[in-house]
C-alpha positions as CSV (number, residue, x, y, z in Angstrom):
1,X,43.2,-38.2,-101.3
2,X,44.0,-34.4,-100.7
3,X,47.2,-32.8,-99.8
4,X,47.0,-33.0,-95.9
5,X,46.3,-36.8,-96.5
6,X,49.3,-37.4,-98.5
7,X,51.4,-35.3,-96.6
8,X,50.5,-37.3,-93.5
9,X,51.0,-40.4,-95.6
10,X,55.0,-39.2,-96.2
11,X,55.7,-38.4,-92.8
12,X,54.4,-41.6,-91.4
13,X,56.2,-43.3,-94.2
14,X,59.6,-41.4,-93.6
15,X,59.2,-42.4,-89.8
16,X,58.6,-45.9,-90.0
17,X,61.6,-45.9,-92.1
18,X,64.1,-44.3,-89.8
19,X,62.9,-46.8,-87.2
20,X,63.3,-50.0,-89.3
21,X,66.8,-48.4,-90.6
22,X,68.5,-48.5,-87.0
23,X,68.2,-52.6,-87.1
24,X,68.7,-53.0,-90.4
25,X,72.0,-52.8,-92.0
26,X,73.1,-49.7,-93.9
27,X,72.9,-50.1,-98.0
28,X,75.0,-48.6,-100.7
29,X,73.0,-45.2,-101.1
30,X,72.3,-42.5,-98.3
31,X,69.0,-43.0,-96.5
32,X,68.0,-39.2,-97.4
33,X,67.7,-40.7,-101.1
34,X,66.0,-43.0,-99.8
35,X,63.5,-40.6,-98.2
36,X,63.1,-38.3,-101.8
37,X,62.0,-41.8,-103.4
38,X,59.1,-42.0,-100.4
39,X,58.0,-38.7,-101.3
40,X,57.8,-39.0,-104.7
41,X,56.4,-42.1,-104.6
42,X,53.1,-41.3,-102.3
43,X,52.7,-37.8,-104.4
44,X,50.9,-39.7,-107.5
45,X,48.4,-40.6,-104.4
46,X,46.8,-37.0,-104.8
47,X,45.4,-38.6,-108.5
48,X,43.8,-41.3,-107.0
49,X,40.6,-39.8,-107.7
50,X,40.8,-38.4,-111.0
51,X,43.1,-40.8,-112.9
52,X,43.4,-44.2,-111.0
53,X,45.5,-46.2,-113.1
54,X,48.2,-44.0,-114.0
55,X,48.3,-43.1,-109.9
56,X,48.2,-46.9,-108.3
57,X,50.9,-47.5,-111.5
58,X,53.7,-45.2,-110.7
59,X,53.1,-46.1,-106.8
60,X,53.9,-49.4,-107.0
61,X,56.7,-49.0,-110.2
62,X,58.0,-46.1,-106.8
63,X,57.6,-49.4,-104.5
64,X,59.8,-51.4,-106.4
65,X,62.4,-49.0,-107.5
66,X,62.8,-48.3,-104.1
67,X,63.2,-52.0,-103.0
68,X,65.6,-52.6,-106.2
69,X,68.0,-50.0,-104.4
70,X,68.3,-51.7,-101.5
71,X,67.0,-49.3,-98.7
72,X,64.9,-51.1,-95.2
73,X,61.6,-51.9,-96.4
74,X,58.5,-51.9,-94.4
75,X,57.2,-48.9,-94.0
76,X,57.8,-48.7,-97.9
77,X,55.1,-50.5,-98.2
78,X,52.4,-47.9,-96.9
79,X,51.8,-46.1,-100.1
80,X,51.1,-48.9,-102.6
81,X,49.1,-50.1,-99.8
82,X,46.7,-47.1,-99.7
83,X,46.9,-47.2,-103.7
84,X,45.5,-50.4,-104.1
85,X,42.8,-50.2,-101.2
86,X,41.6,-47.3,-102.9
87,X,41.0,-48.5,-105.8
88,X,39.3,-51.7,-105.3
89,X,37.4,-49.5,-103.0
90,X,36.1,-47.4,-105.7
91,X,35.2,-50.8,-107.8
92,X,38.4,-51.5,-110.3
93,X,38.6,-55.2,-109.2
94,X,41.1,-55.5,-112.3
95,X,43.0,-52.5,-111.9
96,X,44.0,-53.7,-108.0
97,X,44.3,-57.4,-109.0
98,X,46.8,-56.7,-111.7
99,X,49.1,-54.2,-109.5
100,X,48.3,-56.7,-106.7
101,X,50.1,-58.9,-109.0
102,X,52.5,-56.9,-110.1
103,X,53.9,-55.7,-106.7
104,X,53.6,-59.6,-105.6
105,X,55.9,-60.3,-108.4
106,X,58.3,-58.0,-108.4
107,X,58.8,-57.7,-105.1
108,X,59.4,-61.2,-104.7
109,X,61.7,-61.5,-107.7
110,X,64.1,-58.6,-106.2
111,X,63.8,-60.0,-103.2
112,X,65.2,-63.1,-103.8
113,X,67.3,-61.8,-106.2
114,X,68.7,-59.2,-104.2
115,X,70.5,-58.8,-100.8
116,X,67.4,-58.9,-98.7
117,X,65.8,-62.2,-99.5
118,X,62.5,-62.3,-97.4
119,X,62.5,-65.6,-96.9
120,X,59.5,-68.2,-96.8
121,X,58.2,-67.1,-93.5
122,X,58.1,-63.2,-95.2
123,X,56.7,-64.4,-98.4
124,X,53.5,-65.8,-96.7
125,X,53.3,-62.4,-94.6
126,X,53.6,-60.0,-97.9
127,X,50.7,-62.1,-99.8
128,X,48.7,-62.5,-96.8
129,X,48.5,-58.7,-96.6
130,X,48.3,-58.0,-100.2
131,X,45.4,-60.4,-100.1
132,X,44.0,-58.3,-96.9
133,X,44.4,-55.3,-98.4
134,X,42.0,-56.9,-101.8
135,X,39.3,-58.2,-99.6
136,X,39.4,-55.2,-97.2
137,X,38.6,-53.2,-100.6
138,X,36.2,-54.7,-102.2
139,X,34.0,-54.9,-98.1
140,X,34.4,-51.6,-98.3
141,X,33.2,-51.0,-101.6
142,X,30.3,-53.3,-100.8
143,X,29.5,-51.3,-98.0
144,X,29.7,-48.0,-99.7
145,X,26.9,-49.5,-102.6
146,X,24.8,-50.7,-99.6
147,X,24.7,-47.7,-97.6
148,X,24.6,-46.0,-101.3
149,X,21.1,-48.0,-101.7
150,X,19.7,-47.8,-98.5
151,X,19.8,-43.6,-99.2
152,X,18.1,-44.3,-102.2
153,X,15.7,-46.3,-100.8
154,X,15.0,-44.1,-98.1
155,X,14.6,-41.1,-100.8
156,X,12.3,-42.9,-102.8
157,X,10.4,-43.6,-99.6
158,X,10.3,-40.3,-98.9
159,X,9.2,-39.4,-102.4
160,X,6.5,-42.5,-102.0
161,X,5.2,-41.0,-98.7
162,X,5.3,-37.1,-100.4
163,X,3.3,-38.5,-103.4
164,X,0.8,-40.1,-101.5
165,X,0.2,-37.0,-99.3
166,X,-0.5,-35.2,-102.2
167,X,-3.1,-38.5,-103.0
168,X,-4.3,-37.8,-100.4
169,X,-4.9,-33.7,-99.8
170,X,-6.2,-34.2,-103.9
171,X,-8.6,-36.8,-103.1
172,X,-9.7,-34.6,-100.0
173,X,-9.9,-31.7,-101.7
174,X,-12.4,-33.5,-104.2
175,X,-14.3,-35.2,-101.4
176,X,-15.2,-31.7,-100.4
177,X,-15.8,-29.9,-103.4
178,X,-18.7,-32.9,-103.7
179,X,-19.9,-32.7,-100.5
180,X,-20.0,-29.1,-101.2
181,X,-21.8,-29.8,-104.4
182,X,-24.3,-32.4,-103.1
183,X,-24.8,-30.5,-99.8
184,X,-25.8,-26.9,-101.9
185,X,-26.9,-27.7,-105.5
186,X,-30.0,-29.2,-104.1
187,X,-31.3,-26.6,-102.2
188,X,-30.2,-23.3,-104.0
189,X,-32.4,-24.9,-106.6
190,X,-35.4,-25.0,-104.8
191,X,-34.3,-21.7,-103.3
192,X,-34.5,-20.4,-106.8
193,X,-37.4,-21.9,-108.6
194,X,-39.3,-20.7,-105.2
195,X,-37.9,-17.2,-105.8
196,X,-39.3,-17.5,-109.4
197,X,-42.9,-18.7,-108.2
198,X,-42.7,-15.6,-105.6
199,X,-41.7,-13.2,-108.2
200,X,-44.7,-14.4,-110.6
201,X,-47.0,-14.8,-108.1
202,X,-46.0,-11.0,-106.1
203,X,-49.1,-9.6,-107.5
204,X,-52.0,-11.9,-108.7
205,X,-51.5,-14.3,-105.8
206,X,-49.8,-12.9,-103.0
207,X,-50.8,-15.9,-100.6
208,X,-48.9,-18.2,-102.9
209,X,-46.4,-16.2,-103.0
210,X,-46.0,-15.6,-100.0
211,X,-45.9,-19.8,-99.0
212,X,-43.1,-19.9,-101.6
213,X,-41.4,-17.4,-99.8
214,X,-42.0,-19.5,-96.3
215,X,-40.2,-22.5,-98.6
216,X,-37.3,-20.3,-99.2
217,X,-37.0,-19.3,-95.5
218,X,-37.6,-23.0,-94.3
219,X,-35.0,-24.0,-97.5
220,X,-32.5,-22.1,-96.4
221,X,-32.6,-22.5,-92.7
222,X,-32.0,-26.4,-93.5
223,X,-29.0,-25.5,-96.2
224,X,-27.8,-23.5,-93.0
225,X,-27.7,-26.1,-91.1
226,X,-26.4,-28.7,-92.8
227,X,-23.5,-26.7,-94.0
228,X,-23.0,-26.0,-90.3
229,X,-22.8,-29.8,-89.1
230,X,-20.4,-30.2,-93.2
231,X,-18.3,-27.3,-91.9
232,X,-17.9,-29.3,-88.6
233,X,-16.6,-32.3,-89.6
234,X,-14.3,-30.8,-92.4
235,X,-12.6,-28.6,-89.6
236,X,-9.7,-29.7,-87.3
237,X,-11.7,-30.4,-84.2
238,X,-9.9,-31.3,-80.7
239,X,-9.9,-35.0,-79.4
240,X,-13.1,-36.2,-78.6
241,X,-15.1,-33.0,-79.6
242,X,-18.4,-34.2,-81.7
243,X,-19.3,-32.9,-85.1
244,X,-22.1,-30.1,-84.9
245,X,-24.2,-31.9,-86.7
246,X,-24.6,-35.4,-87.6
247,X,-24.4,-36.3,-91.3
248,X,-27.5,-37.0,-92.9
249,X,-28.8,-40.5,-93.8
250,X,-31.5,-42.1,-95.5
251,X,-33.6,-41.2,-92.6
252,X,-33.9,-37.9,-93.8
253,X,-34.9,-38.7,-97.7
254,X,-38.6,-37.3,-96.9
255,X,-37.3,-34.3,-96.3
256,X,-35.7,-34.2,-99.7
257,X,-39.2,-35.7,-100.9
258,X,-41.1,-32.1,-99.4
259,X,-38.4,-29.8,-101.2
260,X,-38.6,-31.4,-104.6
261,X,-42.7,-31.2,-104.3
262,X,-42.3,-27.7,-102.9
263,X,-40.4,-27.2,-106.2
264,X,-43.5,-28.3,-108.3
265,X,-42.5,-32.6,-108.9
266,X,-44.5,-34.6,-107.7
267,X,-42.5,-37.4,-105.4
268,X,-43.8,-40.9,-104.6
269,X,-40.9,-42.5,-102.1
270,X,-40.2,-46.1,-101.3
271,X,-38.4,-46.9,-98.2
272,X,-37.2,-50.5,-97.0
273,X,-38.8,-52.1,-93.7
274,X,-36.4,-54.6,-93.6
275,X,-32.5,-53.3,-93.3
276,X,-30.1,-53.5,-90.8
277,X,-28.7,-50.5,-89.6
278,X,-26.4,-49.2,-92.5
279,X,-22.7,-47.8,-92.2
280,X,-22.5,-44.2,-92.2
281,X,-20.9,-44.0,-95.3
282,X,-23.5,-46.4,-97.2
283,X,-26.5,-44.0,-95.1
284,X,-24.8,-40.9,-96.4
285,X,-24.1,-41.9,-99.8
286,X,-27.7,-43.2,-100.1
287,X,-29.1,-39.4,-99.3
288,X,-26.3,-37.8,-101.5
289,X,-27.3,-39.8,-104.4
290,X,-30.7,-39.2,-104.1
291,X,-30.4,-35.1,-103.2
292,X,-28.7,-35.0,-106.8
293,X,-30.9,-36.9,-108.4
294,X,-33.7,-34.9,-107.3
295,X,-31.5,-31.8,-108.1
296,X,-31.3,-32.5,-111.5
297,X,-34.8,-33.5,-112.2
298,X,-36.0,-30.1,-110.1
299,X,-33.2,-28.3,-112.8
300,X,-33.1,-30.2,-115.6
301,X,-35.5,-32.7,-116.6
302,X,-38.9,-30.8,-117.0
303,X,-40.5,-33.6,-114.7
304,X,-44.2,-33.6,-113.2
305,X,-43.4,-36.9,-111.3
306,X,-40.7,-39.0,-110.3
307,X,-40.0,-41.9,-108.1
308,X,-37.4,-42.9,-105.5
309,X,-36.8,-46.7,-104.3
310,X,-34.6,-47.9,-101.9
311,X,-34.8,-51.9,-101.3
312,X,-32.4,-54.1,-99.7
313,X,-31.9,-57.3,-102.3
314,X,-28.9,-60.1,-101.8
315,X,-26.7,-58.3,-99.5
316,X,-27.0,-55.0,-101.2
317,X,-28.9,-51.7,-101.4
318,X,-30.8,-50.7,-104.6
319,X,-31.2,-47.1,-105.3
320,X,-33.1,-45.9,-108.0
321,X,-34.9,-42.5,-109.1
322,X,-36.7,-42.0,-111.9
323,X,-38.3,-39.5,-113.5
324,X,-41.3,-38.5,-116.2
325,X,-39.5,-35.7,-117.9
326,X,-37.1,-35.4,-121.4
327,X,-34.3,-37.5,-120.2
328,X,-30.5,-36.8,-119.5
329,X,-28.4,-35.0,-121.8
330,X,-25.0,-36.4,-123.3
331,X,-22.3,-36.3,-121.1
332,X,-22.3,-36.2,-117.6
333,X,-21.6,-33.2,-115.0
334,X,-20.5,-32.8,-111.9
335,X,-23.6,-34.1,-110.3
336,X,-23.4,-37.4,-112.2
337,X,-19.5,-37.4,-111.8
338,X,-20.0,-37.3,-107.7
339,X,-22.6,-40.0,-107.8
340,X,-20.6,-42.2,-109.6
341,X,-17.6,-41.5,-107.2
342,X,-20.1,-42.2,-104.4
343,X,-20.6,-45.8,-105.6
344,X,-17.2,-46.6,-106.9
345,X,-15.7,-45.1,-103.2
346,X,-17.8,-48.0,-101.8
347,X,-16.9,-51.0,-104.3
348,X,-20.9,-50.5,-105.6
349,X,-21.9,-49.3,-109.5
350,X,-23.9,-46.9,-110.8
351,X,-25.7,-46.4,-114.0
352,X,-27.8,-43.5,-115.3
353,X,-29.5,-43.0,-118.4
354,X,-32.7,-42.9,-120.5
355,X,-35.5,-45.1,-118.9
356,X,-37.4,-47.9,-120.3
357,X,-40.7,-45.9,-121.7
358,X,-39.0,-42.7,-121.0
359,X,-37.8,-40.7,-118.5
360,X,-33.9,-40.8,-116.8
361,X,-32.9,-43.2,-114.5
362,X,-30.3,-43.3,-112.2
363,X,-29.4,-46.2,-110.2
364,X,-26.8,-47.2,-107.4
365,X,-26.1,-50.7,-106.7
366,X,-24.3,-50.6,-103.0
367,X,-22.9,-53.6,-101.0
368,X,-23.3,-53.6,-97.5
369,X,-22.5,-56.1,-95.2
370,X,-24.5,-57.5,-93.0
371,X,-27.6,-58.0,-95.3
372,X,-28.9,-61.5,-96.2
373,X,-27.3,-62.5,-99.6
């Protein structure tokens, strides 16, 4: 309690006294005594807080010195009261329950003892209250730990719903950069073997040369748009507003097919007659896996010829591309990493490695629902 708390405590005290004094007969010291033990009683109330015992102690030893002298109870009883609401409120069951006891005892005990015997009816009232006063305590305590929890709760909520937004705005940011990846590594390669043949070519072939340079021109006019129609759906668009392209799908692997054999690898291409129509997100993840596949044979591999099959077989979609040249290298890059992410995002698998008789493979295994198991 602070000082303006106490102090109010006193008055309150000191006024309920002089009310009760004018029906109660006079005892043998001056009331104004009477009114100094008050007051020095309800001080050791400012300690509540940092020294609980020795505060609730010395109120209720005040309490019953001031009874043992005989002046009008009642209002008297105010401060030890407070004391011991206070503390079972802050949680020291023991430390109320043994000045409960206390103050039940010794007030009793003077009381019957004394001048002022309280009588049966008044004995029932003074341990009904002190009884009150426990229970009152200890529902406010409970009430304090619950509300106590429920903050915490709602702060590890918060924390929760902060983390996750972070999940999320990570896992975005990654989505992106692969979409990025998938959407440019493919064509800048062709871009730039085409710009090699061109170079080479310049002089002793300028007609070749100059369809390599029609590739890079047709090349990048399809990397243009397709990072237009990426750029669209990243951005914030308004309600209803379409994307300003749609995003590619297995309907668009021959194109794929005509860069990597514009970029010197022979392509042979398998397509299923037989599937449903596929989600967008199986129909996307079809074309990115085969785009980087292609990408890395075109970069990497040293291949003359390489194949791409997409079959439908119990309830899932077969992916594979495979390739003549020296294999995959140890590790895996970001290509590989994406791919893999593909699949996984889509509860499929993926697997890529050194092929049966050479070669690399890389194979997706994605379920879609909707084809016959």
């Amino acid at each position: 309690m602070d000082v303006a708390q106490v102090v109010a405590v006193i008055a309150v005290t000191i006024v309920g006294t002089v009310f009760i004094a004018r029906e109660s007969p006079p005892g043998p010291l001056p009331l104004w005594l009477g009114f100094l033990l008050l007051t020095a009683m309800s001080l050791p109330l400012l300690l509540l807080q940092r020294a609980p015992a020795t505060a609730v102690a010395a109120v209720v030893a005040g309490a019953l010195v001031y009874q043992g002298l005989d002046f009008p109870g009642g209002a008297s009883t105010i401060p030890p009261s407070i004391a011991l609401f206070t503390v079972m409120s802050a949680g020291y069951r023991r430390l109320g329950g043994a000045a409960a006891l206390v103050w039940l005892v010794g007030t009793l005990m003077l009381g019957w003892f004394g001048t002022r015997p309280p009588g049966v009816q008044g004995t029932v009232w003074f341990v009904t209250w002190l009884v009150a006063i426990l229970i009152l305590g200890e529902m406010s305590r409970n009430r304090r730990e619950q509300l106590i929890a429920e903050r915490e709760r709602v702060a590890q909520a918060e924390h929760a719903r902060e983390e996750e937004a972070r999940r999320r705005v990570t896992e975005e940011r990654l989505r992106i950069a692969r979409e990025l990846h998938d959407l440019l590594a493919h064509s800048i390669s062709v871009i730039n073997l085409q710009a090699g043949v061109s170079e080479h070519l310049i002089d002793r072939d300028p007609e070749q040369a100059r369809r390599a340079l029609g590739d890079i021109r047709r090349v990048s006019k399809e990397v243009l748009v397709e990072l237009r129609g990426a750029l669209g759906v990243l951005r914030d668009v308004d309600e209803g507003e379409e994307p300003l392209a749609p995003a590619p799908g297995m309907d668009r692997l021959p194109e794929l097919v005509r860069r990597a054999r514009s970029g010197g690898v022979e392509v042979d291409l398998t397509l299923p007659t037989d599937c449903p129509a596929l989600p967008k997100t199986v129909d996307l993840a079809v074309y990115r896996i085969v785009q980087e596949a292609l990408t890395n044979i075109i970069k990497h591999a040293g291949a003359a010829r390489a194949e791409v099959s997409v079959r439908c077989s119990g309830g899932e979609l077969l992916v594979e591309v495979r390739d003549d040249g020296v294999g995959g290298t140890p590790g895996e890059g970001n290509g590989l990493v994406g791919m893999r992410e593909r699949a996984a995002s889509l509860n499929g698998a993926f697997d890529a490695g050194p092929a049966p008789g050479g070669g690399f493979l890389v194979a997706a295994r994605l379920p879609v629902r909707g084809l016959a198991a």
